[in-house]
C-alpha positions, 0 to 999 in steps of 0.5 A: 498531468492529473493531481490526486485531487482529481483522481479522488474527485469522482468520490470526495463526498464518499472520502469525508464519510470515510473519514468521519467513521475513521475518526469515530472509530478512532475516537472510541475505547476506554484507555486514554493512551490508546486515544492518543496515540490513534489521534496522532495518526489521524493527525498524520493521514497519509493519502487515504488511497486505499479506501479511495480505490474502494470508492472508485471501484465500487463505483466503476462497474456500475455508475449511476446505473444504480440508485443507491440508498444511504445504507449502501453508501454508508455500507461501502464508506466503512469498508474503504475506512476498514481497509484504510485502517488495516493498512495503518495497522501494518504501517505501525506493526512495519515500523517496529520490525523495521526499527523506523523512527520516522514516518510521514516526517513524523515520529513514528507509534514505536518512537515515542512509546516503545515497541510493545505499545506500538504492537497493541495499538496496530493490533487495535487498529486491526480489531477495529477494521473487522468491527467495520466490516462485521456492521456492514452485514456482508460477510463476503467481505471478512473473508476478503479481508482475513485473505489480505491480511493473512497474505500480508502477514506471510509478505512480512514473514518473507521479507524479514525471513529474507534479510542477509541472505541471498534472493532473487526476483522470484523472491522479491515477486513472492514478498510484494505479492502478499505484502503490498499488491494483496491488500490493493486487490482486496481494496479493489475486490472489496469495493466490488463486493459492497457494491454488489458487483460480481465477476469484476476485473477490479482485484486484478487491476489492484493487483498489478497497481499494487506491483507497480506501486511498490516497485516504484518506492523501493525505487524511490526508497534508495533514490530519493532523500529523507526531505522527499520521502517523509522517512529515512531512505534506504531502510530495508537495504540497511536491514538486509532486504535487498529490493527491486533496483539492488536485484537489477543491479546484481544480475549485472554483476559476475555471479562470483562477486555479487555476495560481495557487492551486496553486501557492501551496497548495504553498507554504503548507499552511496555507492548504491546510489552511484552503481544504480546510476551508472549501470542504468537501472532505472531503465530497468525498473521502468520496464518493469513498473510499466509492464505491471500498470499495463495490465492492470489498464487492460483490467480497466478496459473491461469495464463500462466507461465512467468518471470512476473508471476514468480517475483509476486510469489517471492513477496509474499515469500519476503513480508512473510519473513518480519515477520521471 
């Protein structure tokens, strides 16, 4: 099995300039507090998969097929480090609305300095993605990323909208669309844009990876334990939301009792845990993950055979072992 190290091989020298506009771009401004809160996040990165999947797929549908020059590279080295930085923004924005004191094992903006504090620094961290994508020239991509922020946005609306209150798949489909899937398309899409390619099954592929992707933590968010996690477990179910295996698991139960039954899953997740065991949910949710990273490989397929092309198929391998 493939590590992410080898997914991100094909792109490690692109990933270092990544990370060294990310960390100027952080570096900058005139409020001392503001730096120190954003050299804590860079000192807790996270994956950097994002800005990853806009190397690889800029590079996918045309590798080493173009000759290209420095400010291109450098072009799509800031758009991977304005994605990866709009996805901070909406961790730190999450983790407020969601009251989460850990992210990453690590306190979270919100916990160490307050929920107004942690607002304004992702709103800081959004500002400074745009200024990126605004020194590339290319205005096609602003408007890829204004569209992922603005479905984002409608994702969290949705999400906190939903909380305590009954939903179903339909729901839960309309929530990860704009909250997780969208920016993973506009990774893909945008890497697609800067590289001057046009008609790409990238945005599809990111798409269906960004279903899957999120249908596996939700998974794993009641499953696992906080030592594996990097957080608390079991967050959203705690504040209402029901998510992908609680849904699984109350379509099993009789229609008059499921008010009841969710309601005491929110309350002990244990008995969560258990029910989800018992009734085989996860079978379920297996089913359901490998329809989404089925076709987002058919999107793969369309495209030209590269070592770029090749790491996003080994992405979605190692994403789907997450759950064995």
């Amino acid at each position: 099995m493939a590590t992410l190290q080898d997914v991100y091989r094909p792109v490690r020298k692109e990933m270092e300039d990544v990370e060294r506009i990310i960390a100027a771009s952080l570096s900058e401004g005139t409020v001392p507090e503001l730096r120190k809160i954003n050299r804590a996040l860079r000192a807790s990165p996270g994956k950097r998969l994002r800005p990853a999947m806009v190397l690889l797929s800029a590079h996918a549908g045309a590798y080493r097929r173009r000759n290209d020059g420095r400010g291109r590279r450098e072009s799509i080295a800031k758009t991977a480090a304005a994605v990866e930085l709009i996805h901070v923004s909406t961790l730190v924005h999450d983790d407020v609305m969601d009251a989460s004191l850990l992210r990453h094992r690590k306190p979270t903006v919100n916990a160490l300095h307050g929920d107004n504090v942690a607002i304004c620094a992702g709103d800081y961290l959004l500002a400074r993605a745009f200024m990126l994508l605004a020194e590339t020239g290319n205005p096609a991509l602003i408007g890829i990323a204004s569209r992922a922020v603005k479905d984002v946005c409608e994702g969290q609306v949705l999400q906190v909208w939903r909380r305590g209150k009954a939903m179903g798949l339909k729901e839960y489909d309309a929530i990860i669309d704009r909250k997780t899937a969208a920016l993973f398309r506009a990774a893909c899409g945008m890497g697609a844009c800067a590289a001057g390619l046009e008609g790409s099954a990238l945005p599809f592929f990111g798409f269906h990876f960004g279903r899957g992707f999120q249908m596996i933590d939700d998974y794993l968010d009641i499953v696992s334990d906080e030592k594996t996690l990097g957080k608390r477990p079991g967050e959203n179910i705690r504040q209402g939301e029901l998510t992908l295996p609680a849904l699984l698991l109350l379509q099993q139960v009789p229609k008059a009792s499921r008010a009841s039954t969710a309601g005491r899953c929110m309350e002990d997740m244990r008995l969560l845990r258990r029910m989800i065991a018992m009734r085989h949910v996860g079978e379920s949710v297996w089913k359901a993950v490998n329809e989404e990273m089925r076709k987002a490989e058919q999107a793969l397929d369309s495209l030209p055979a590269s070592p770029c092309r090749q790491a996003l198929h080994q992405l979605l391998d190692l994403s789907v072992s997450r759950l064995k």
